[in-house]
C-alpha positions as a Python dict, from the first residue, in 0.01 Angstrom:
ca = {
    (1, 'X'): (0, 0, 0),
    (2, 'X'): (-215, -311, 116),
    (3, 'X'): (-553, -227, 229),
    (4, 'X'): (-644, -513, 527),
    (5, 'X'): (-958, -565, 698),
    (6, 'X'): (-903, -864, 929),
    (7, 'X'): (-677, -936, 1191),
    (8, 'X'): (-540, -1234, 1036),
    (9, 'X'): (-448, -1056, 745),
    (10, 'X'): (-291, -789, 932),
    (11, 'X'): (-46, -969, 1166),
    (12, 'X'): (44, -1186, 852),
    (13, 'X'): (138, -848, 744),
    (14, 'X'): (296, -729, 1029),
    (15, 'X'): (513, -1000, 1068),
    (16, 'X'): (619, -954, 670),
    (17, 'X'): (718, -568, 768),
    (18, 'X'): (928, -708, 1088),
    (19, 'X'): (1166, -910, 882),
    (20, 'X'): (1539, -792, 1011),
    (21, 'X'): (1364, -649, 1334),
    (22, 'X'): (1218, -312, 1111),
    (23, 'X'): (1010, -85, 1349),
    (24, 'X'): (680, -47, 1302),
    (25, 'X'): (484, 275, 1333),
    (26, 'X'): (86, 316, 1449),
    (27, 'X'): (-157, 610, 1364),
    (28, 'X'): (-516, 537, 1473),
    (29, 'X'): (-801, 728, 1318),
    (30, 'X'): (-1171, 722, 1282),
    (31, 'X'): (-1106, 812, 910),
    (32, 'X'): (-1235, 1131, 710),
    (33, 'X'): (-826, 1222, 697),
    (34, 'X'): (-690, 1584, 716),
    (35, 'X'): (-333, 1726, 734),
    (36, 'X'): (-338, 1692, 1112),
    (37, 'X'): (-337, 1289, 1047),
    (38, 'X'): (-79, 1327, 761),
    (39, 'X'): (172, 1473, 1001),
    (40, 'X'): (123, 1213, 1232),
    (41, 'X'): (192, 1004, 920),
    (42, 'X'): (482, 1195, 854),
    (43, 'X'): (622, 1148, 1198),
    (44, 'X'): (588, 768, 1179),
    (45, 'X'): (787, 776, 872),
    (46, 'X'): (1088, 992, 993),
    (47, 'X'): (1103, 762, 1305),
    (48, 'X'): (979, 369, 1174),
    (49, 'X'): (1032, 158, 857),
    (50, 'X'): (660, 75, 833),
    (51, 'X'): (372, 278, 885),
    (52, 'X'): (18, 116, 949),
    (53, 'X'): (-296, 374, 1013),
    (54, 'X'): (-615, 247, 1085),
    (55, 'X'): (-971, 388, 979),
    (56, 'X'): (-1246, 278, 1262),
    (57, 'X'): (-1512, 502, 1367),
    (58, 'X'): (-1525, 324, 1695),
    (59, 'X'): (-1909, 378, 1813),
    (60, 'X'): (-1813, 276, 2216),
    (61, 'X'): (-1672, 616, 2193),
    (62, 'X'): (-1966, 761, 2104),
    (63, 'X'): (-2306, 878, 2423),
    (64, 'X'): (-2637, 931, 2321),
    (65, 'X'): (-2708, 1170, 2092),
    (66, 'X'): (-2367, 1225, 1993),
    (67, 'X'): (-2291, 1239, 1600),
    (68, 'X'): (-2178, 832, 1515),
    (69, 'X'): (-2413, 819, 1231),
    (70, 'X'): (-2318, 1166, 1116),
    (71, 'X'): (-1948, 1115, 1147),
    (72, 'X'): (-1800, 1208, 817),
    (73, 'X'): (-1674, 906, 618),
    (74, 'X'): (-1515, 893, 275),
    (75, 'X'): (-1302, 571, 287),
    (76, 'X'): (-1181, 648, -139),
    (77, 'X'): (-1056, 941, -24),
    (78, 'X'): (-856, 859, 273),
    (79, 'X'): (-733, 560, 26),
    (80, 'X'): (-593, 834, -207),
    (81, 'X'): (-442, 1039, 90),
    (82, 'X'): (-262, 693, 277),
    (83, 'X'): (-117, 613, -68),
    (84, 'X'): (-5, 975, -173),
    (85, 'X'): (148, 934, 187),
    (86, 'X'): (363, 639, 176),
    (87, 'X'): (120, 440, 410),
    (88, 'X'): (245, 93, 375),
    (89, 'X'): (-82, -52, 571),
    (90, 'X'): (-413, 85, 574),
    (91, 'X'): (-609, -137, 804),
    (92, 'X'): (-980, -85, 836),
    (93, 'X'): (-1209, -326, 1013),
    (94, 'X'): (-1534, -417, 1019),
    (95, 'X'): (-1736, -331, 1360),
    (96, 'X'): (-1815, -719, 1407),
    (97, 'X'): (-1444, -770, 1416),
    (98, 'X'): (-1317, -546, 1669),
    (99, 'X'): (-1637, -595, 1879),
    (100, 'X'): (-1780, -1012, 1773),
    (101, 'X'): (-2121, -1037, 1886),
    (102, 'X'): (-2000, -1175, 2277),
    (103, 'X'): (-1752, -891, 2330),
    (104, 'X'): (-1785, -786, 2713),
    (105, 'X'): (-1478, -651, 2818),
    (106, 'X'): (-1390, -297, 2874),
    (107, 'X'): (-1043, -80, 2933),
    (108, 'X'): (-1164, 147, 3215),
    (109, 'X'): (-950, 481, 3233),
    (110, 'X'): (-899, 607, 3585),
    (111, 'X'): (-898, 988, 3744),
    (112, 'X'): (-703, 1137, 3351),
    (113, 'X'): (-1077, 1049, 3247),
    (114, 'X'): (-1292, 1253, 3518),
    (115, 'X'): (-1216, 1631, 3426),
    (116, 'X'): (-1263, 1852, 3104),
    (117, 'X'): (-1447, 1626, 2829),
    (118, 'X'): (-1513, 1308, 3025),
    (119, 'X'): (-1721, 1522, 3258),
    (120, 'X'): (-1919, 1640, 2996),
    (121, 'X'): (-1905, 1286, 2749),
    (122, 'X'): (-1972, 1005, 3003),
    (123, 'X'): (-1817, 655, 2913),
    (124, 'X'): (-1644, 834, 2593),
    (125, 'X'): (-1293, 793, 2731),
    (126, 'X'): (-1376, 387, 2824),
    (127, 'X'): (-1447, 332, 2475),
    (128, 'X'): (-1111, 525, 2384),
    (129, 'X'): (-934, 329, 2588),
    (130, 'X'): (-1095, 14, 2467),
    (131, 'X'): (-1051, 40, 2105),
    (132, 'X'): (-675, 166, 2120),
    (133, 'X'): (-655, -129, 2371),
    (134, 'X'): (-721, -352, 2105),
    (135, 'X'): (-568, -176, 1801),
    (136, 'X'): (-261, -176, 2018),
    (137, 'X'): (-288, -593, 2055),
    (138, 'X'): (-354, -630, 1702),
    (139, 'X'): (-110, -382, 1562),
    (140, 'X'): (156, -418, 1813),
    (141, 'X'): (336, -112, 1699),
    (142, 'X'): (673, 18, 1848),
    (143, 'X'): (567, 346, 1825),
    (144, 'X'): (213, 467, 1804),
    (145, 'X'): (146, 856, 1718),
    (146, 'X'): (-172, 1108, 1860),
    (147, 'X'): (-244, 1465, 1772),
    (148, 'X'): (-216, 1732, 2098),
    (149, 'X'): (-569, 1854, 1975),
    (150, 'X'): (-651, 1556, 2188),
    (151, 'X'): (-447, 1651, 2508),
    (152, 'X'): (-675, 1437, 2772),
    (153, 'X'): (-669, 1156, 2516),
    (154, 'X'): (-342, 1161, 2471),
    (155, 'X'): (-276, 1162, 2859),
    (156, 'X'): (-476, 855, 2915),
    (157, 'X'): (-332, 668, 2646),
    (158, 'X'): (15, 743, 2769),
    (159, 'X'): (-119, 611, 3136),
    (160, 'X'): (-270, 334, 2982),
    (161, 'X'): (36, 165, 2782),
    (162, 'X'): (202, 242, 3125),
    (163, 'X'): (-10, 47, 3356),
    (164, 'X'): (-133, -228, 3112),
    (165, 'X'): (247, -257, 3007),
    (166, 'X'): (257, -227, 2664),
    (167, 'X'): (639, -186, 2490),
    (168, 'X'): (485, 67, 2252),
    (169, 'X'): (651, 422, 2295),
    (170, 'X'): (362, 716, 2276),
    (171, 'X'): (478, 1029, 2075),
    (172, 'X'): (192, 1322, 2081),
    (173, 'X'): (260, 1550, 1730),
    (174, 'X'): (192, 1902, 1747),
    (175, 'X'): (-138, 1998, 1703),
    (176, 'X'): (-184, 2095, 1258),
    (177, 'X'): (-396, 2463, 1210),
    (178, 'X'): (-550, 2606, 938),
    (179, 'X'): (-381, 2881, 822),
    (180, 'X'): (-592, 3103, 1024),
    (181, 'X'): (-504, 2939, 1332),
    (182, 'X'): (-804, 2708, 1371),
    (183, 'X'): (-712, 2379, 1493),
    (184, 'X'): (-758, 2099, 1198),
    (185, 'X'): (-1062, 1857, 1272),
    (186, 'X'): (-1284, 1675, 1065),
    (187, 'X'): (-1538, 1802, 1259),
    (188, 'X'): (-1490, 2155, 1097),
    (189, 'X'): (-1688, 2066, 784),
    (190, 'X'): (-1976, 2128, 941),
    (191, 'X'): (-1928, 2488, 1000),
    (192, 'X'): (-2155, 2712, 824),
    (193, 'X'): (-1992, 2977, 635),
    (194, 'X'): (-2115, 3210, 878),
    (195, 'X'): (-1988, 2997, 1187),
    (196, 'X'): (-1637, 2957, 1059),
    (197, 'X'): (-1548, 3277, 1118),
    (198, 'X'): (-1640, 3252, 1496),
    (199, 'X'): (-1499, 2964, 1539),
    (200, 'X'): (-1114, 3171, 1556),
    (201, 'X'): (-1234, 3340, 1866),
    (202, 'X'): (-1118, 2985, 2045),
    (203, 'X'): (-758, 2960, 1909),
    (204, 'X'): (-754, 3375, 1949),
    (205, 'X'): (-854, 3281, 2293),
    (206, 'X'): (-573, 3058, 2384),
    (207, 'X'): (-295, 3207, 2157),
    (208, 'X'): (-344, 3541, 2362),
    (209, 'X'): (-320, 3374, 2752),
    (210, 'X'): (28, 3195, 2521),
    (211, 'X'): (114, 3536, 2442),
    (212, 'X'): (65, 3698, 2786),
    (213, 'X'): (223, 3326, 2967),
    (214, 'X'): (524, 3362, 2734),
    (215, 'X'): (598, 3749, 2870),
    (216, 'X'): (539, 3619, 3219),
    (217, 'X'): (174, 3635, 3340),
    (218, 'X'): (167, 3317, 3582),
    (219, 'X'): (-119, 3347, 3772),
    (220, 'X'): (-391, 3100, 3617),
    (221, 'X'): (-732, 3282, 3650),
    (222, 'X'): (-574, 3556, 3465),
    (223, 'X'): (-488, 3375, 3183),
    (224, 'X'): (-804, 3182, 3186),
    (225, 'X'): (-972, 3544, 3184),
    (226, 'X'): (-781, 3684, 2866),
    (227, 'X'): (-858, 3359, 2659),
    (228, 'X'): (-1233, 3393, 2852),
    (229, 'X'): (-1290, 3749, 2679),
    (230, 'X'): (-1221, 3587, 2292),
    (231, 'X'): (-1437, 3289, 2387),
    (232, 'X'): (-1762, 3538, 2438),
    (233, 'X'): (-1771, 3517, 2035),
    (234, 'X'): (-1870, 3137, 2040),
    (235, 'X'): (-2241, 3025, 2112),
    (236, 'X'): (-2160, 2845, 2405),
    (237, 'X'): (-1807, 2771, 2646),
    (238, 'X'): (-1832, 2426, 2755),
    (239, 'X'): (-1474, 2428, 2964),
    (240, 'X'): (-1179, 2666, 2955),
    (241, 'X'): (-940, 2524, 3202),
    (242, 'X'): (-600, 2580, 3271),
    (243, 'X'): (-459, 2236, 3433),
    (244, 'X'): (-139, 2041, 3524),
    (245, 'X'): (13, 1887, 3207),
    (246, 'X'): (55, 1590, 3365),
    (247, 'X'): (-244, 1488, 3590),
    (248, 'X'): (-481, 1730, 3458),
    (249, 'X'): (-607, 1864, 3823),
    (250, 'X'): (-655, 2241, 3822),
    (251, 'X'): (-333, 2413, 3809),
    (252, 'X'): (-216, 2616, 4086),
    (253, 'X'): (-129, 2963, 4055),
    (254, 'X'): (172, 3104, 4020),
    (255, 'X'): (241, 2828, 3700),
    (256, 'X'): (517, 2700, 3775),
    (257, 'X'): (521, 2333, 3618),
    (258, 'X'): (390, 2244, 3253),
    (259, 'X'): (35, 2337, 3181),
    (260, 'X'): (-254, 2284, 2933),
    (261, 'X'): (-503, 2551, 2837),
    (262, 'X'): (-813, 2358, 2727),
    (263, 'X'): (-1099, 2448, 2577),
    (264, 'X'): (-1404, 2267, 2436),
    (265, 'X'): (-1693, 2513, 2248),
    (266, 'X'): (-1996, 2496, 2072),
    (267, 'X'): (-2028, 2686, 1740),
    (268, 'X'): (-2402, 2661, 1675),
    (269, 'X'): (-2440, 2274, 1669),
    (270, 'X'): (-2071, 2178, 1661),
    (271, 'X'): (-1876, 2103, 1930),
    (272, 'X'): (-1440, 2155, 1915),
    (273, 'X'): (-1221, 2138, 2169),
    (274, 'X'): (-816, 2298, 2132),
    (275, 'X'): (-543, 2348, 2396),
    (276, 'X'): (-218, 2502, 2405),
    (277, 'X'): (47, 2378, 2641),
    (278, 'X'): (210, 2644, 2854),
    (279, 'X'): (574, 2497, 2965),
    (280, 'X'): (755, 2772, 3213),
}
């Protein structure tokens, strides 16, 4: 496994791994890895010869007051888990060399960005946009894999390689869960043992509208009600919205076209979001 911190390095590297026209696989990450990135990891190797993941804790994704400084970092770990993994490249840059001191420019998402957590996290998608942007251009994978956790994400970054044209195919891997059912995040570390518990009631929440979708409820503000009633549990419901799989707008009731259940919920101080997709 090389370890590779500047972009010269890296497409030396690249081009090394392309020799006889091999594929080349993409997982980005902010780091602090959990079993949710290894089966994106997994996924790249079933479907590319190479694998590179990157470790960036991009801070134009980051508002005010958000939790950059906080975000949980433990770079000898994730070094452990990319080798254990079969990660051929592990490529972690600096801030200064993703963003140089005269870096202006900006991806700016369109209407995917405006509901559910961009209306609520202001500018977060632009800087998701922006750094996968430029992971994409230095990377230049031919496949590049997201978790479902992040449905909106994952929508815009679909959009984006669309419009901007870039060859790289988008797979989204099923969201990873916690035996339990809670959705894998590395944000979950900094539930208290007393929050954890509570912190079910939003998969409980979504697997029962699943449940009632899958023996043929269809009308939407029911099934936003029945995950509404487990959702009581957390401290606070920041969105539970039931909208079109594919351009995110409210869905219309009866469901009758691929939907996502989304939810995003505080548990004291710490904020998750989950989804299920709901495909008639």
């Amino acid at each position: 496994m090389q370890i590779i911190t500047r972009l010269p390095e890296l497409r030396r590297a690249i081009r090394s791994a392309r020799k006889g026209y091999k594929s080349v696989g993409f997982v980005p990450t902010m780091g602090y890895l959990h079993h949710g990135h290894l089966a994106l990891v997994e996924a790249s190797r079933k479907q590319c010869y190479t694998t590179v993941l990157s470790i960036f804790v991009n801070p134009k994704q980051f508002g005010l007051n958000e939790d950059l400084g906080n975000h949980p970092r433990d770079f000898e770990r994730d070094g452990r888990l990319c080798r254990d993994a079969a990660v051929a490249i592990v490529f972690a840059p600096d801030v200064w060399e993703v963003y140089p001191a005269e870096f202006e420019t900006s991806v700016e998402p369109g209407e995917l960005a405006q509901p559910l957590c961009g209306a609520f996290r202001p500018g977060h998608f632009r800087g998701v946009a922006t750094v996968v942007c430029k992971l994409f251009n230095m990377v230049q994978p031919d496949v590049a894999f997201f978790g479902q956790k992040d449905f909106q994400q994952c929508a815009i970054v679909r959009r984006m390689a669309i419009d901007l044209n870039f060859p790289a195919q988008i797979v989204t891997v099923p969201t990873v869960r916690e035996p339990d059912g809670l959705a894998m995040s590395s944000r979950n570390r900094y539930l208290g043992k007393q929050e954890r518990p509570r912190a079910l009631a939003i998969s409980r929440g979504l697997f029962t509208a699943d449940a009632e979708f899958r023996a043929g409820e269809r009308d939407v503000a029911k099934l936003i009600s029945s995950a509404m009633r487990h959702l009581k549990e957390v401290d606070r419901v920041q969105y539970l919205e039931l909208v079109d799989a594919d351009t995110l707008k409210p869905a219309a009731s009866p469901l009758n076209r691929p939907g996502a259940l989304c939810a995003a919920a505080y548990i004291g101080s710490t904020r998750l979001i989950d989804n299920v997709v709901l495909t008639p």
